[in-house]
Every structure is written in C-alpha cells, then in structure tokens.
C-alpha beads as a LAMMPS data file, in Angstrom:
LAMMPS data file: protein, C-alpha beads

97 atoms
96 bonds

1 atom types
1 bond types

-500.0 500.0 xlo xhi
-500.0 500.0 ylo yhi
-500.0 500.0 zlo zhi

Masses

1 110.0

Atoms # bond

1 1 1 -439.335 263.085 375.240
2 1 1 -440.102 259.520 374.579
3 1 1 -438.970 258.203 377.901
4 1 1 -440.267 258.578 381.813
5 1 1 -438.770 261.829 383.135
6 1 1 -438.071 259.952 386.397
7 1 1 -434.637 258.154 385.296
8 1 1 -433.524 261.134 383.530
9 1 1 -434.046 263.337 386.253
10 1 1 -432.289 261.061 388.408
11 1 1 -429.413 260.670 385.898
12 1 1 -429.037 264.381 385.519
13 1 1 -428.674 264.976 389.219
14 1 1 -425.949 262.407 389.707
15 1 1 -424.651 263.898 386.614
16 1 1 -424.754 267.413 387.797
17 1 1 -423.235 266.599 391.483
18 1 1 -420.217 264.879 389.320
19 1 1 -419.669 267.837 387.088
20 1 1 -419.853 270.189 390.443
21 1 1 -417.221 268.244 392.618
22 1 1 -415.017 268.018 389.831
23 1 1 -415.520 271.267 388.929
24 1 1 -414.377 272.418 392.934
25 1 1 -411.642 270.415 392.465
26 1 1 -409.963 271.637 389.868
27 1 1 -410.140 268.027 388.006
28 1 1 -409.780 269.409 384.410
29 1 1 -409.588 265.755 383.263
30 1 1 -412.843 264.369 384.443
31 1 1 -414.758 267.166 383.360
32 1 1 -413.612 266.845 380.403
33 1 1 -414.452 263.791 380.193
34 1 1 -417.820 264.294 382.383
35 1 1 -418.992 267.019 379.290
36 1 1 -417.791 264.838 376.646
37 1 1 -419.256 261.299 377.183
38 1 1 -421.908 261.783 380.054
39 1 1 -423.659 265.588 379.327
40 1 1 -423.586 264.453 375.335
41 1 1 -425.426 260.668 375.920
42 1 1 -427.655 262.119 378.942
43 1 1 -428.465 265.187 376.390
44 1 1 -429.005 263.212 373.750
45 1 1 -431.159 260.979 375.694
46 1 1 -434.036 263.674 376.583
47 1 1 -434.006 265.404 373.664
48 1 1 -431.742 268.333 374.496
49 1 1 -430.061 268.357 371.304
50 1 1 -428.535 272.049 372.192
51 1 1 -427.397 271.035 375.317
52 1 1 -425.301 267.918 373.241
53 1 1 -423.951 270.244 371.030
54 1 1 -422.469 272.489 373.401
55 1 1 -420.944 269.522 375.393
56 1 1 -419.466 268.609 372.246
57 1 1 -418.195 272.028 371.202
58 1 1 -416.661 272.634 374.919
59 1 1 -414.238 269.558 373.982
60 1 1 -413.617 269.011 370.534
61 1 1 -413.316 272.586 369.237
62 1 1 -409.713 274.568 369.268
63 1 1 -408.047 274.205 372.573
64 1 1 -408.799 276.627 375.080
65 1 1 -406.802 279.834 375.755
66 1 1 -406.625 279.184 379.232
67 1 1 -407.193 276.889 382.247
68 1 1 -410.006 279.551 383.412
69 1 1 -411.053 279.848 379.819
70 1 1 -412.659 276.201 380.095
71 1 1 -413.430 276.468 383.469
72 1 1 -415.709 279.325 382.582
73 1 1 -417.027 277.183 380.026
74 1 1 -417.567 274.244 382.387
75 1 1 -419.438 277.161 384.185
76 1 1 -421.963 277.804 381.325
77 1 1 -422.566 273.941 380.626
78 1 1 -423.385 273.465 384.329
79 1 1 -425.920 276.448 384.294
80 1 1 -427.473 275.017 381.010
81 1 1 -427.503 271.648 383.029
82 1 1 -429.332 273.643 385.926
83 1 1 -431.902 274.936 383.240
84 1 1 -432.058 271.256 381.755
85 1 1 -432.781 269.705 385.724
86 1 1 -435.928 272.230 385.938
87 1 1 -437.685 271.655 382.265
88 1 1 -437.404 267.875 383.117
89 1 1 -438.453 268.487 386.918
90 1 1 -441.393 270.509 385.547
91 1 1 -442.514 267.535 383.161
92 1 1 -441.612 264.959 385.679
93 1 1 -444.460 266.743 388.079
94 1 1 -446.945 267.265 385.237
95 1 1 -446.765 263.261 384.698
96 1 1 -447.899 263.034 388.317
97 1 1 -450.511 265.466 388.486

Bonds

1 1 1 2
2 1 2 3
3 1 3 4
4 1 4 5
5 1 5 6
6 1 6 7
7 1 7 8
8 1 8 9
9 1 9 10
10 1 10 11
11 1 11 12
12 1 12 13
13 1 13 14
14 1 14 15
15 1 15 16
16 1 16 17
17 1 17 18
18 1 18 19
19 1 19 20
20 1 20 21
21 1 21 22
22 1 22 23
23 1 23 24
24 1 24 25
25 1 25 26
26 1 26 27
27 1 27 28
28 1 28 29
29 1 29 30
30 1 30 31
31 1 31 32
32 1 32 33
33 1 33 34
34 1 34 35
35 1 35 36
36 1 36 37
37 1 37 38
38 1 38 39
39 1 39 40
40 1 40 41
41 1 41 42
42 1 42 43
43 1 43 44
44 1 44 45
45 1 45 46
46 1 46 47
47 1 47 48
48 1 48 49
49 1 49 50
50 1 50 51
51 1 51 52
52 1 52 53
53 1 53 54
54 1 54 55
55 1 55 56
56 1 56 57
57 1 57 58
58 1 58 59
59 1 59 60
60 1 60 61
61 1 61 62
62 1 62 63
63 1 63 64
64 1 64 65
65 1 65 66
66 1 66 67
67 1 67 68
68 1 68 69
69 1 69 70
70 1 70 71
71 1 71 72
72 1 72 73
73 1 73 74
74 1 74 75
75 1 75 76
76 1 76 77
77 1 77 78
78 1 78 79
79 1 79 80
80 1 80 81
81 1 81 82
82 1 82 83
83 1 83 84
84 1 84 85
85 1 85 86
86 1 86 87
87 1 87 88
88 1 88 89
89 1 89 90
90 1 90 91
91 1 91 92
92 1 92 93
93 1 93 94
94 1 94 95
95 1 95 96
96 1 96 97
C-alpha cells in the first residue's frame, strides 16, 4: 500500500456503515450502487484488487436469480469488507508502533 492506512481506514468504515444501513433497509439501489462505485475505487485504492473484482462481478455479471440471491451476495462483500477493515487496522497499528 502506497498510501497512510489512516484515510483508508477511515474511508472503509464510513463505507462499511453505508453498505450496512442500506443493507437493513432493503435499499437494493444504493447498494448497488455502494458495491459498484465506492467498494471498487476504495478497493482499488489499498491494493485489494480481489476485493474490486468481486464488487465488480456482484453488479455487472448476469442478473441475479433473486432479490435474496444479491442480498446474500451483498452479505459476502460486506464480510470481505470486514476482513479488508482488520488487514488495514493491523497495518494502520504497525505504522504507530
């Protein structure tokens, strides 16, 4: 990663709280949107080239089967999100140390 850890850990939490409240509400159009532009750029941005291509994949591949069918897919992005927030928490603290 070529850039602090602090902004991007910042950005992934306010990214993360987005994806969950839209996720409880049922908003199928801002999480697509959320997984599309914001998980792809953030992704992109520290190096979690994976994590970009799923967001991508989630979106632009055949349409789901079903409502639940993306909303278990939301499910997975969030974990790998999750996973995401504790690699760059664990490099954020061994900058400090």
């Amino acid at each position: 990663m070529n850039t602090s850890s602090a902004p991007l850990q910042l950005g992934l939490e306010d990214l993360l709280g987005e994806l969950q409240y839209a996720r409880r509400n049922g908003d199928l159009g801002r999480l697509a949107l959320l997984a599309y532009c914001e998980v792809r750029r953030w992704a992109r941005a520290a190096g979690e080239e994976a994590l970009a291509e799923h967001a991508t994949v989630l979106v632009t591949h055949s349409p789901k089967v079903s409502r639940e069918a993306f909303m278990n897919d939301v499910d997975g992005l969030i974990v790998q999100l999750e996973e995401a927030h504790s690699r760059v928490s664990n490099r954020s603290a061994a900058l400090r140390d």
